[in-house]
TIVO-2410 file (N, C-alpha, C; in nm, 3 decimals):
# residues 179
REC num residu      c1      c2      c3 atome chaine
REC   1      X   0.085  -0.118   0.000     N      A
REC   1      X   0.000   0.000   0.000    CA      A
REC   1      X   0.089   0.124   0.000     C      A
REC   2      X   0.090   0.225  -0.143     N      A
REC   2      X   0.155   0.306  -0.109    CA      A
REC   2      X   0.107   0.473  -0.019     C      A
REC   3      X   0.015   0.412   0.076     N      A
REC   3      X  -0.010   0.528   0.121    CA      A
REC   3      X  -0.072   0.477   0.264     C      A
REC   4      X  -0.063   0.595   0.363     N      A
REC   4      X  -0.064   0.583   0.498    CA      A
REC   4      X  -0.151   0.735   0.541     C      A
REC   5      X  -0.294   0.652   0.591     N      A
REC   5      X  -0.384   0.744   0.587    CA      A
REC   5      X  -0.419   0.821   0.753     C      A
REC   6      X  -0.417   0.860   0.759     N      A
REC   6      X  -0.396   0.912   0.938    CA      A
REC   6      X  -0.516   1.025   0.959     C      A
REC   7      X  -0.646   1.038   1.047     N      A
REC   7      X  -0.727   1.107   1.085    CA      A
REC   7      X  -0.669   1.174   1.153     C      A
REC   8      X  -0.691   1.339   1.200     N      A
REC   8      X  -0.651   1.427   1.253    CA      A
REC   8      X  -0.732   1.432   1.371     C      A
REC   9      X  -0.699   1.574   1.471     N      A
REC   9      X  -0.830   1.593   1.554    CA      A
REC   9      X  -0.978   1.630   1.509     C      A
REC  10      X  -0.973   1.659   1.352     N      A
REC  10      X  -1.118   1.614   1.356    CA      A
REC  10      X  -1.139   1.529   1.231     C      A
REC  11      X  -1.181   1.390   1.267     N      A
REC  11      X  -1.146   1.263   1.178    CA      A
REC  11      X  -1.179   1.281   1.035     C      A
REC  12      X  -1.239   1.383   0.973     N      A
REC  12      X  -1.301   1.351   0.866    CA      A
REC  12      X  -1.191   1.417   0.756     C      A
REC  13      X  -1.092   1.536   0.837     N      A
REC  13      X  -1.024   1.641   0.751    CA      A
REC  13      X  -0.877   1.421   0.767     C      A
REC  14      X  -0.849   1.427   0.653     N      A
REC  14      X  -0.772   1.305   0.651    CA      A
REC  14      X  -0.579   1.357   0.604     C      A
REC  15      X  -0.460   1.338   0.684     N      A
REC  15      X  -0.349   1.359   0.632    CA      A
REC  15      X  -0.331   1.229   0.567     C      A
REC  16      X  -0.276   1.220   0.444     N      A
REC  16      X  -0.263   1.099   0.307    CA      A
REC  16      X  -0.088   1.093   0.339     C      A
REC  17      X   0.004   1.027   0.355     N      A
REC  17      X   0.115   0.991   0.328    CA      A
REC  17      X   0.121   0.940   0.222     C      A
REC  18      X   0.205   0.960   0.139     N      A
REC  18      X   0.251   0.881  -0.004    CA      A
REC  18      X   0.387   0.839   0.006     C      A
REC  19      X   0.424   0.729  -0.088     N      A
REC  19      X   0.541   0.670  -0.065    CA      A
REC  19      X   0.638   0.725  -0.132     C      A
REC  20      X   0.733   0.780  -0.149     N      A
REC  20      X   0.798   0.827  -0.293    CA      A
REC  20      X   0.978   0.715  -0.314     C      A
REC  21      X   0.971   0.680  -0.450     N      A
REC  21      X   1.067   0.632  -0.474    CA      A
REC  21      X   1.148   0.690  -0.532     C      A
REC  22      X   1.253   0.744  -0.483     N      A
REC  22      X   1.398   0.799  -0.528    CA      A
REC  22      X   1.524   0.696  -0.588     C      A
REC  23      X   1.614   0.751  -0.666     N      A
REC  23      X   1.740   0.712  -0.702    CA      A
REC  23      X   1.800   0.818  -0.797     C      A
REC  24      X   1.934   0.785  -0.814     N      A
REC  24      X   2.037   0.928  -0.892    CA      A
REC  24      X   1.971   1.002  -0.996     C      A
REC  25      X   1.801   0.921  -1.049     N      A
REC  25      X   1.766   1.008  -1.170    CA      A
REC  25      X   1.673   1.124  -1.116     C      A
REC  26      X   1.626   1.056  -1.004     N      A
REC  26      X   1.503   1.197  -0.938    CA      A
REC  26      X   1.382   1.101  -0.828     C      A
REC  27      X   1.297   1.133  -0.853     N      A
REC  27      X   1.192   1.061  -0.741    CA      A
REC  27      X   1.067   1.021  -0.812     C      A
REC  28      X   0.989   0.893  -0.775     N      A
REC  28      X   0.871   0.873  -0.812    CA      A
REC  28      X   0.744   0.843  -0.732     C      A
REC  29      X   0.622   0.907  -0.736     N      A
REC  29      X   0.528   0.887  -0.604    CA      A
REC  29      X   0.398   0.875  -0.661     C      A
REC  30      X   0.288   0.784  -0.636     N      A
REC  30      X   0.159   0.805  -0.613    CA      A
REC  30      X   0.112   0.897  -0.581     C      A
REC  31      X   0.042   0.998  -0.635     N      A
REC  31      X  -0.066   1.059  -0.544    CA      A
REC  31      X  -0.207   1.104  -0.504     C      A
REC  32      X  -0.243   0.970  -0.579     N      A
REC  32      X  -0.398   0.915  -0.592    CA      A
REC  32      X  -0.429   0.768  -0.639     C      A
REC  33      X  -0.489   0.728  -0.557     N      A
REC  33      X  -0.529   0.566  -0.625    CA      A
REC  33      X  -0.641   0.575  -0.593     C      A
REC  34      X  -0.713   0.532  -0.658     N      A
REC  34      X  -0.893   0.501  -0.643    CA      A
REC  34      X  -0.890   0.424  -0.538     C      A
REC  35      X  -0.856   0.270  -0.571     N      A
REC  35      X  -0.911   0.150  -0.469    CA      A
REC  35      X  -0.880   0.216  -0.345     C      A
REC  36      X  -0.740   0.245  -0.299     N      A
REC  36      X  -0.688   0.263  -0.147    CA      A
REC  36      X  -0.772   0.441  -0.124     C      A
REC  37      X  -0.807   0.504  -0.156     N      A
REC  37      X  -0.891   0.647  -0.146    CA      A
REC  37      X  -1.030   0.596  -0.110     C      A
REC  38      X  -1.053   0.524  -0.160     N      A
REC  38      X  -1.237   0.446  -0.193    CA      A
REC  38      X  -1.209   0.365  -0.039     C      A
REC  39      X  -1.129   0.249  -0.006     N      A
REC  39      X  -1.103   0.134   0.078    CA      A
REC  39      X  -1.078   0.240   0.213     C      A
REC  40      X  -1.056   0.389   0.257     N      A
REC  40      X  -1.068   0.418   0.356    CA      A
REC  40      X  -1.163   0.569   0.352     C      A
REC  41      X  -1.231   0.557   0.263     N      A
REC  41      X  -1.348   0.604   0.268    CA      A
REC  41      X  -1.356   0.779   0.216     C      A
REC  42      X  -1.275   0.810   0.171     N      A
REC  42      X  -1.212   0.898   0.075    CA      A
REC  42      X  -1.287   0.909  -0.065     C      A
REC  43      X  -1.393   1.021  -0.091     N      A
REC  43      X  -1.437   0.980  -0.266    CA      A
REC  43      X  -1.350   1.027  -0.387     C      A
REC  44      X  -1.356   0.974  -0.478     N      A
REC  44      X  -1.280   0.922  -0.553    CA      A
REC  44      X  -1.270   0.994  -0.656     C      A
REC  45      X  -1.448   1.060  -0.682     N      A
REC  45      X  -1.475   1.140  -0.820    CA      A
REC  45      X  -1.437   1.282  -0.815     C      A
REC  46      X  -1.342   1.298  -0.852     N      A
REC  46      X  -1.233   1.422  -0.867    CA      A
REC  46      X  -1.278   1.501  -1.016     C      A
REC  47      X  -1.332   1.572  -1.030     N      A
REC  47      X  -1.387   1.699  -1.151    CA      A
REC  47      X  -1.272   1.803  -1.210     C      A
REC  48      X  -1.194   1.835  -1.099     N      A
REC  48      X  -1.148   1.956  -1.156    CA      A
REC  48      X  -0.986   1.929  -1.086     C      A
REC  49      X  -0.890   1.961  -1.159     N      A
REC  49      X  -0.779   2.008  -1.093    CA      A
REC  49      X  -0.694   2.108  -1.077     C      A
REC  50      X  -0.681   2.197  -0.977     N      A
REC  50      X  -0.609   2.331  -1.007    CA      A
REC  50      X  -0.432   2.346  -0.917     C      A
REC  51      X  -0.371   2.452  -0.985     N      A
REC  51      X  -0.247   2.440  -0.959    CA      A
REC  51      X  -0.250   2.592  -0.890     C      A
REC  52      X  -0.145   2.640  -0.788     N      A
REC  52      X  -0.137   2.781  -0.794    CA      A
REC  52      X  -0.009   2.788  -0.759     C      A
REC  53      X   0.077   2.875  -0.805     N      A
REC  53      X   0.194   2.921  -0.745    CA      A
REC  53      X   0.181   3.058  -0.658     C      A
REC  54      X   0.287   3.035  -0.561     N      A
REC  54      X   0.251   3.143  -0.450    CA      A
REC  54      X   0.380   3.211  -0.394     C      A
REC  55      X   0.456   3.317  -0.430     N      A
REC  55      X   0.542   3.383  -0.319    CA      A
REC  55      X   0.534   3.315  -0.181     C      A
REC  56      X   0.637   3.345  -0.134     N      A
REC  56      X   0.671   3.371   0.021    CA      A
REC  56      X   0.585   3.450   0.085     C      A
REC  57      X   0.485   3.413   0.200     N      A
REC  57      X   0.397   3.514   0.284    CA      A
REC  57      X   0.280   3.491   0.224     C      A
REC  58      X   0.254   3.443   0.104     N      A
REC  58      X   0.126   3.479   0.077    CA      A
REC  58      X   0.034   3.313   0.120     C      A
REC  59      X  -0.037   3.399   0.162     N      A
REC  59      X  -0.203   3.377   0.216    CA      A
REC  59      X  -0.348   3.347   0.120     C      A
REC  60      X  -0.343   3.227   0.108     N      A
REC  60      X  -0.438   3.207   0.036    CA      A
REC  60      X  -0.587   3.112   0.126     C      A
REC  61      X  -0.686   3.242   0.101     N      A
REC  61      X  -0.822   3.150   0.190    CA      A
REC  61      X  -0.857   3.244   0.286     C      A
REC  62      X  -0.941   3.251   0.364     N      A
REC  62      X  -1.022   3.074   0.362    CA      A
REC  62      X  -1.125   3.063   0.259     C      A
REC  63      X  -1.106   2.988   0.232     N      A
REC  63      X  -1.216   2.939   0.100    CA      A
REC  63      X  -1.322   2.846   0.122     C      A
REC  64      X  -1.413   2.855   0.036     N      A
REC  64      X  -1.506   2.722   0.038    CA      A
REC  64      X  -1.624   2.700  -0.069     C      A
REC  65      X  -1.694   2.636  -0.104     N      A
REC  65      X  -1.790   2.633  -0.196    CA      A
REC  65      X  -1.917   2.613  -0.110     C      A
REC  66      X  -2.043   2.669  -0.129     N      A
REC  66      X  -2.163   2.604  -0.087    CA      A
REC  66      X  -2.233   2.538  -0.220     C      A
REC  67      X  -2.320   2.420  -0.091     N      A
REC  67      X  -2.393   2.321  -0.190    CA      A
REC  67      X  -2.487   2.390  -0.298     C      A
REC  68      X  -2.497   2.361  -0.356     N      A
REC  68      X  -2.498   2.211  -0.433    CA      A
REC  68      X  -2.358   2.196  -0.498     C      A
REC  69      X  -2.234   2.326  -0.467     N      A
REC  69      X  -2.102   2.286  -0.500    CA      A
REC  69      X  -2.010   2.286  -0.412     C      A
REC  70      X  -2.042   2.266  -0.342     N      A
REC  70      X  -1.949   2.195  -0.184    CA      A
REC  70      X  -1.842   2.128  -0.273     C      A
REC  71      X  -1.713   2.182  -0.198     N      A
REC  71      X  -1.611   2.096  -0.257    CA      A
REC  71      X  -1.506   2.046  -0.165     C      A
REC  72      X  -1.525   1.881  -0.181     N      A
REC  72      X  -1.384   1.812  -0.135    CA      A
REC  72      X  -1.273   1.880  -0.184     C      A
REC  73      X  -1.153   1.832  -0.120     N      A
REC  73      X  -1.017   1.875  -0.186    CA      A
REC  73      X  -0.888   1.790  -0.114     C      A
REC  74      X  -0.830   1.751  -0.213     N      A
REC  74      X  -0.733   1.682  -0.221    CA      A
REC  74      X  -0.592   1.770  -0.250     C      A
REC  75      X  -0.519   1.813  -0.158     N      A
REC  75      X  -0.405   1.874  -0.134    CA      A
REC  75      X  -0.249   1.862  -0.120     C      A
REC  76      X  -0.169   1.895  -0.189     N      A
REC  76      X  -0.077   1.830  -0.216    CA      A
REC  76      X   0.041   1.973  -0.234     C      A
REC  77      X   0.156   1.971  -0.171     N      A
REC  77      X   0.274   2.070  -0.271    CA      A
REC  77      X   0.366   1.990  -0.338     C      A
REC  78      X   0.389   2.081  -0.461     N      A
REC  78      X   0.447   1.982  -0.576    CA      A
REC  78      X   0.632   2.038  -0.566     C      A
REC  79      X   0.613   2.208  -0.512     N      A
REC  79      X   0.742   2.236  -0.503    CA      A
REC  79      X   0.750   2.375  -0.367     C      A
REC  80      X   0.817   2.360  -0.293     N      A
REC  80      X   0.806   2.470  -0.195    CA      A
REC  80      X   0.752   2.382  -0.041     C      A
REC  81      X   0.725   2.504   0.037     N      A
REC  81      X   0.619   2.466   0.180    CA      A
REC  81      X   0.524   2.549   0.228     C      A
REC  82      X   0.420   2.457   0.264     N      A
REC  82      X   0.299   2.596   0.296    CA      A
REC  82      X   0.248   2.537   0.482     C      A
REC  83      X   0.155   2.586   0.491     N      A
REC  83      X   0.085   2.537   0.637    CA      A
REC  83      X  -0.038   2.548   0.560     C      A
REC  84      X  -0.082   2.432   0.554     N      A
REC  84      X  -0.281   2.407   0.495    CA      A
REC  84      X  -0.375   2.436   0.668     C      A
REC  85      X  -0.467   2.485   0.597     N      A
REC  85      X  -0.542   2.476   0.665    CA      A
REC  85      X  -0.671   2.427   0.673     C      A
REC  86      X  -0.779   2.397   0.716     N      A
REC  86      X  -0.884   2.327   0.719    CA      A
REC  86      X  -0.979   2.343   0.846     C      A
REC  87      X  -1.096   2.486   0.786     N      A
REC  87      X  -1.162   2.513   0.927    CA      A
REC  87      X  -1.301   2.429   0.886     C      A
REC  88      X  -1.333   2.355   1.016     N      A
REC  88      X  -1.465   2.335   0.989    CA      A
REC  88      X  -1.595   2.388   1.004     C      A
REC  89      X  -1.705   2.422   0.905     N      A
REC  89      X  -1.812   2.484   0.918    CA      A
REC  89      X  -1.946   2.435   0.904     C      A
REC  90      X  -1.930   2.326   0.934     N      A
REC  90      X  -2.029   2.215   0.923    CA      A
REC  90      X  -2.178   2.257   1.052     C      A
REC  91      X  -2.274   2.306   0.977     N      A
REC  91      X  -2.373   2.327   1.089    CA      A
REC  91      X  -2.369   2.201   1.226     C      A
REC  92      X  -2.386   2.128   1.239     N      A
REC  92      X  -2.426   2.075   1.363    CA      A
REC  92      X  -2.309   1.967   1.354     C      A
REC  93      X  -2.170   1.999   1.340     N      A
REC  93      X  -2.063   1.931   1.404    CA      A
REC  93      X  -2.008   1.982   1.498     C      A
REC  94      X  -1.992   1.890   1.566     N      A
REC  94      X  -1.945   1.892   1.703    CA      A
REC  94      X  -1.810   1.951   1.729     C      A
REC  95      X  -1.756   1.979   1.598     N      A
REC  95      X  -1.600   2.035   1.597    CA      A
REC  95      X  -1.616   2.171   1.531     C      A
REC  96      X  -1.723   2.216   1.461     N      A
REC  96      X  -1.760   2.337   1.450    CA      A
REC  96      X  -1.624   2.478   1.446     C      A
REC  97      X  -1.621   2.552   1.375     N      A
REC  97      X  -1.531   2.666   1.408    CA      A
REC  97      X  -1.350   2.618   1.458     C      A
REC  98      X  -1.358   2.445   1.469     N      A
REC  98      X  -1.236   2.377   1.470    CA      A
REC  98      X  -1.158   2.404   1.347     C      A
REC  99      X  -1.006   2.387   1.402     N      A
REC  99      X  -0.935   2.419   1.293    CA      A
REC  99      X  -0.838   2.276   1.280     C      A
REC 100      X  -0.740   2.236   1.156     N      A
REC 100      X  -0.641   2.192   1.124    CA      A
REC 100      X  -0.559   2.262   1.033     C      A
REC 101      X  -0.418   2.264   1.108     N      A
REC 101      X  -0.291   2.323   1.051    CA      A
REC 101      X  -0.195   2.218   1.037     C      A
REC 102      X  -0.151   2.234   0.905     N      A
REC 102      X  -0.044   2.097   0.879    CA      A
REC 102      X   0.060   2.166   0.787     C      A
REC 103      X   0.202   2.141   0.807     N      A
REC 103      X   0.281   2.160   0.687    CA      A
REC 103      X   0.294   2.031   0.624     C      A
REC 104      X   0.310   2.103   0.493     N      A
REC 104      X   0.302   2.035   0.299    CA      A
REC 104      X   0.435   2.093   0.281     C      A
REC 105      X   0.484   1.967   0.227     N      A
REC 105      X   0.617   2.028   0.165    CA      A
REC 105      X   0.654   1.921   0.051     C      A
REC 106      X   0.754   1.954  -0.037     N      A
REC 106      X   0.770   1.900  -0.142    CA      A
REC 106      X   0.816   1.773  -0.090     C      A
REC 107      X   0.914   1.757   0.027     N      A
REC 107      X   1.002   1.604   0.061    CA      A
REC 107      X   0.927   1.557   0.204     C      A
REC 108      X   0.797   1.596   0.206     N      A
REC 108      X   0.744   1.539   0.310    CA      A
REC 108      X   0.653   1.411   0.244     C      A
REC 109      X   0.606   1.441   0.150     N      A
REC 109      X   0.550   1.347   0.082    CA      A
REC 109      X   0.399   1.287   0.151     C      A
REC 110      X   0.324   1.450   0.211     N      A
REC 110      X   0.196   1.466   0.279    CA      A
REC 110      X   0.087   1.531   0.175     C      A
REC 111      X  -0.010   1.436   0.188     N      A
REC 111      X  -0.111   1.566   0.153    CA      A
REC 111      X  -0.243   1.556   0.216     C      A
REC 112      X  -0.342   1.678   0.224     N      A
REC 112      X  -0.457   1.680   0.300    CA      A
REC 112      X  -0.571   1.636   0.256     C      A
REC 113      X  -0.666   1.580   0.282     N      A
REC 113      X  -0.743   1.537   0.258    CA      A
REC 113      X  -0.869   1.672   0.319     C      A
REC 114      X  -0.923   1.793   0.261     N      A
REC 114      X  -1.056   1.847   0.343    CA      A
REC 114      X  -1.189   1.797   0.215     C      A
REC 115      X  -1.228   1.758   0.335     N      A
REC 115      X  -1.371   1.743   0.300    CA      A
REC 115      X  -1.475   1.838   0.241     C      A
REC 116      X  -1.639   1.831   0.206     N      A
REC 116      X  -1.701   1.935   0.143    CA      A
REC 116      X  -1.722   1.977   0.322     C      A
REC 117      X  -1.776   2.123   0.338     N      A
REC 117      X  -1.812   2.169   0.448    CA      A
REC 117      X  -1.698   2.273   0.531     C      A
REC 118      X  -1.610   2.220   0.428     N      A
REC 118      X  -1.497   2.285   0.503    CA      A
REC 118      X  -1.402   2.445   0.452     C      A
REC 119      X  -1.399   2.554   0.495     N      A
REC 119      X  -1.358   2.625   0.462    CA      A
REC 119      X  -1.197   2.586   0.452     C      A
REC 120      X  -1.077   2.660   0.352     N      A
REC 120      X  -0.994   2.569   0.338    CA      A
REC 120      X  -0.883   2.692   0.286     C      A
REC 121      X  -0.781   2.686   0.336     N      A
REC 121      X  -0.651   2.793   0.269    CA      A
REC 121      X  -0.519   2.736   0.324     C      A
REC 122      X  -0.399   2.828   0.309     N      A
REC 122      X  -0.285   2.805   0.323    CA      A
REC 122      X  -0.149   2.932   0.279     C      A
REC 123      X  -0.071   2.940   0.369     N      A
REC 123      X   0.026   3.008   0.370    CA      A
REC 123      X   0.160   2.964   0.367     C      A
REC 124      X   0.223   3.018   0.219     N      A
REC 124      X   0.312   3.011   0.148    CA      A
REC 124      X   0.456   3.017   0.270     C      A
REC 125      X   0.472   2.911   0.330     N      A
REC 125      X   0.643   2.932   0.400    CA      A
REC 125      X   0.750   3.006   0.302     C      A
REC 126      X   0.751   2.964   0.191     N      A
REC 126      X   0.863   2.981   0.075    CA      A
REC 126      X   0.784   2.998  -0.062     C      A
REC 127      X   0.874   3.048  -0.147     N      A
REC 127      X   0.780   2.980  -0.328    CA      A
REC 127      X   0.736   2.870  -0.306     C      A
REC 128      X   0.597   2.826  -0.381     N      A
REC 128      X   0.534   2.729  -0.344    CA      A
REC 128      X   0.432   2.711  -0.450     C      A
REC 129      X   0.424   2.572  -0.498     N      A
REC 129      X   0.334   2.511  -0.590    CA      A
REC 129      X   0.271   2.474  -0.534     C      A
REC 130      X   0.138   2.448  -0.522     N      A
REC 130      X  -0.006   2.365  -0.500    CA      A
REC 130      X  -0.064   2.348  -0.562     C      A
REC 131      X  -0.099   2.197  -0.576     N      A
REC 131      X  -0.183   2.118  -0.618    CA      A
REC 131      X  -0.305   2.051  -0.559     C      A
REC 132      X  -0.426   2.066  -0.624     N      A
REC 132      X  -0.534   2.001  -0.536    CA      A
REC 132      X  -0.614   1.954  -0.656     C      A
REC 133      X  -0.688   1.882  -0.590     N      A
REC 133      X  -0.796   1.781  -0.710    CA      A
REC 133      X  -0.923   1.839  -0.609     C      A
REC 134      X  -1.044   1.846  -0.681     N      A
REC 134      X  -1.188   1.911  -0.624    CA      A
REC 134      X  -1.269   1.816  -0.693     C      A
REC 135      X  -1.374   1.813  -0.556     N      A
REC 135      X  -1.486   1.689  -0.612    CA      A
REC 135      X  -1.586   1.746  -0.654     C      A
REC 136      X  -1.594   1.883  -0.718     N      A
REC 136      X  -1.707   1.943  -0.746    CA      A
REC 136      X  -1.648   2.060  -0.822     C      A
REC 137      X  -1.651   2.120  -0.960     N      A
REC 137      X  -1.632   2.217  -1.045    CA      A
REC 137      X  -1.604   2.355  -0.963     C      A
REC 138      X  -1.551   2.437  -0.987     N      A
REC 138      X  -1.590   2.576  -0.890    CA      A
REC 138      X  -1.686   2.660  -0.933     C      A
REC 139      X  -1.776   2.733  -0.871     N      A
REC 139      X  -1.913   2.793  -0.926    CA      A
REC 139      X  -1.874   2.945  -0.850     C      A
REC 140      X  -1.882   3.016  -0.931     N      A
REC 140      X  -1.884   3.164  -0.869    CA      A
REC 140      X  -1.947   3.181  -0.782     C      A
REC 141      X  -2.152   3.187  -0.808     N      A
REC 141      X  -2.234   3.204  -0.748    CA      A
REC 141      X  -2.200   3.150  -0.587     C      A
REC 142      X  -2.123   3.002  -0.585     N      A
REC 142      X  -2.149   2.957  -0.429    CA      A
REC 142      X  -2.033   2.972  -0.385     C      A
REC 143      X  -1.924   3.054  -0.419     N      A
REC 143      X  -1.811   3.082  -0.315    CA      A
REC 143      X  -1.852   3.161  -0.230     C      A
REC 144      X  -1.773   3.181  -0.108     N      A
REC 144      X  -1.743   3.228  -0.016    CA      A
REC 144      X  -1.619   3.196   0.109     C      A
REC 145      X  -1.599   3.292   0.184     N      A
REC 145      X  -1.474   3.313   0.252    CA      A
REC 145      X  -1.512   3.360   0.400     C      A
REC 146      X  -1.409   3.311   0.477     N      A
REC 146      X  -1.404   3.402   0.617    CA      A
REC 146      X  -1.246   3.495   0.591     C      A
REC 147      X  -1.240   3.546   0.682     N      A
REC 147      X  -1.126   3.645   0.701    CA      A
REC 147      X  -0.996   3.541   0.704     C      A
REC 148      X  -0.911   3.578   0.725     N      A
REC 148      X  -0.774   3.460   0.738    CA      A
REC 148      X  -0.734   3.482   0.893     C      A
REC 149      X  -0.784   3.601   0.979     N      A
REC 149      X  -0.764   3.623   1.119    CA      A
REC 149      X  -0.903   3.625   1.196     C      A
REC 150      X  -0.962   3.563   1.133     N      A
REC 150      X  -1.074   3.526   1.217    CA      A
REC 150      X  -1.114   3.524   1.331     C      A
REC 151      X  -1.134   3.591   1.466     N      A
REC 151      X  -1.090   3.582   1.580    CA      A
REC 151      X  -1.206   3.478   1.659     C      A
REC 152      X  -1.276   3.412   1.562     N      A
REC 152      X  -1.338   3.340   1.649    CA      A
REC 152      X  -1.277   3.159   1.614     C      A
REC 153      X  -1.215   3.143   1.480     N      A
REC 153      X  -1.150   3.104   1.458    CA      A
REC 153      X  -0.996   3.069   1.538     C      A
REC 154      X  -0.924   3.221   1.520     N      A
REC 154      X  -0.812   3.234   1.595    CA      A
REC 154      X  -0.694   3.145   1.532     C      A
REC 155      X  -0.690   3.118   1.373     N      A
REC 155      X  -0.630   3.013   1.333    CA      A
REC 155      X  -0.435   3.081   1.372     C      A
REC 156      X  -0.341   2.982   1.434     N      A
REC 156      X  -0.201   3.032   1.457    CA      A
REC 156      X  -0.110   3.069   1.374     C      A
REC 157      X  -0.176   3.163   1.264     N      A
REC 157      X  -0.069   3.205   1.140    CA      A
REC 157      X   0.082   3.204   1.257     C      A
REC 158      X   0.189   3.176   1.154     N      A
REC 158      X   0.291   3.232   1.203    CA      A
REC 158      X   0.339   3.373   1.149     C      A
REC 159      X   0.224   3.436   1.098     N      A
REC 159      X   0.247   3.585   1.077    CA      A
REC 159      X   0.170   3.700   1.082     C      A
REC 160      X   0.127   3.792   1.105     N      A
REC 160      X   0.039   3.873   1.105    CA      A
REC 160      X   0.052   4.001   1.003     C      A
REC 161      X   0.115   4.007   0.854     N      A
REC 161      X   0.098   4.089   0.775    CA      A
REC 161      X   0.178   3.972   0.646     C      A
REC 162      X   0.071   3.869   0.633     N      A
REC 162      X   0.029   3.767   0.507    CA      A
REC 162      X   0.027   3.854   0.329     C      A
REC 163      X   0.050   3.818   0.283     N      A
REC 163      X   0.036   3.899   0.139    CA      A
REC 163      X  -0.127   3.832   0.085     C      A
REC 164      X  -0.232   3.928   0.069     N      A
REC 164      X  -0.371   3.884   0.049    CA      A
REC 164      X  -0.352   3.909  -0.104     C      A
REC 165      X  -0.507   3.846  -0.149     N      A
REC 165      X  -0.526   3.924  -0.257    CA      A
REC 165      X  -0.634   4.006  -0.208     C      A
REC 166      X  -0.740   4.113  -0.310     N      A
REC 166      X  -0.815   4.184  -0.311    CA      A
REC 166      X  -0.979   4.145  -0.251     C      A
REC 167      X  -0.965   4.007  -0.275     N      A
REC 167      X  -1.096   3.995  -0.281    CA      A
REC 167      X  -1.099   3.885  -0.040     C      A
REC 168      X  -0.942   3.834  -0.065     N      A
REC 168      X  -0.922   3.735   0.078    CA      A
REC 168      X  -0.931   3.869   0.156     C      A
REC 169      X  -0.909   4.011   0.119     N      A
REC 169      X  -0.918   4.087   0.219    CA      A
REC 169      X  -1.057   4.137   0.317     C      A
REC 170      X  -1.124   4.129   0.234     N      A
REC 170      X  -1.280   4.162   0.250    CA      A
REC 170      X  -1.388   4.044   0.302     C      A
REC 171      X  -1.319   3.940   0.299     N      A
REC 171      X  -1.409   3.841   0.350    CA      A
REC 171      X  -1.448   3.902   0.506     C      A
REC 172      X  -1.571   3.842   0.536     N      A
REC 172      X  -1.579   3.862   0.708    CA      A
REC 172      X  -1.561   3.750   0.775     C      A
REC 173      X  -1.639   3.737   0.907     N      A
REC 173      X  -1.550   3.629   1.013    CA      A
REC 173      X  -1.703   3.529   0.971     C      A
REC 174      X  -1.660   3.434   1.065     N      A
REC 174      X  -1.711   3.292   1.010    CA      A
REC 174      X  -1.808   3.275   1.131     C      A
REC 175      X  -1.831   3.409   1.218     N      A
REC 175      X  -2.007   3.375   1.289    CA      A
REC 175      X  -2.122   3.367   1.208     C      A
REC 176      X  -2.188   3.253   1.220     N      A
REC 176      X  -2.273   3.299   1.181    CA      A
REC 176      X  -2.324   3.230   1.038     C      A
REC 177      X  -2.171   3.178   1.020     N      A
REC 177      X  -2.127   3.091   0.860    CA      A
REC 177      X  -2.098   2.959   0.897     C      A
REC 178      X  -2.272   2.879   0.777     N      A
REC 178      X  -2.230   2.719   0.831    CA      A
REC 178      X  -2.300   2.680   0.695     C      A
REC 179      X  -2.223   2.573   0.672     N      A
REC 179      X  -2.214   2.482   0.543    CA      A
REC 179      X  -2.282   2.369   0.545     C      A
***
């Protein structure tokens, strides 16, 4: 099995280990298999895949889709390191306004598993590639965002002047906001 699936403190957001095989020409890794994604309960049907490159400092999120385009996401860095995040906004979960912070890095050979429900971003340690697979198209109409300092949130940036874009600046806080 090349992968090692590990529940966090809140079981549903999933960290994926992948195996990677190296030698003098470079490295080779899985980073999706149906059966073993499907066999621990992970869905499978992936729609869309997007890439972003990101400076140093920058702050991307919190993000999320509402239904009927709720989107899983499958998270991965291809080059660089970030800290993912994964708040949950799930009306009547018990982990509610909970957060997960994880570093992604190119030789860690981690990636996140957030679920639909979940607001979802990440901050660029270094230059940084990301990769994610989405189980649902992105729809203008049903985005939305909380702030990235959320104070009800309180997520532990390790920085407090993040490089936003225009639109991550204006989000508001996440009372009040449930998926």
């Amino acid at each position: 099995m090349p992968f090692k699936f590990e529940r966090t403190s809140i079981p549903e957001v999933v960290v994926i280990g992948a195996k990677a095989l190296s030698d003098e020409r470079g490295l080779f890794k899985e980073i999706f298999k149906k059966s073993e994604f499907e066999s621990f309960g992970i869905p499978t049907e992936f729609v869309q895949d997007n890439v972003s490159k990101s400076q140093k400092n920058v702050l991307r999120g919190l993000h999320f889709q509402r239904d009927p385009h709720a989107q899983g996401k499958l998270v991965g860095v291809m080059k660089g390191e970030v800290l993912d995040v994964a708040v949950d906004l799930r009306k009547d979960s018990r982990t509610y306004g909970q957060y997960v912070l994880i570093k992604l890095n190119e030789n860690n050979n981690r990636m996140l598993w957030v679920p639909p429900g979940f607001a979802h971003g990440f901050l660029a340690l270094e230059e940084s590639i990301v990769h994610y697979k989405v189980t649902k198209e992105y729809n203008k109409d049903s985005e939305g965002g909380i702030i990235w300092n959320d104070p009800f949130v309180n997520v532990d940036w390790p920085t407090d002047r993040p490089l936003l874009s225009s639109k991550d600046e204006l989000w508001g806080t996440s009372k009040g906001v449930y998926l």
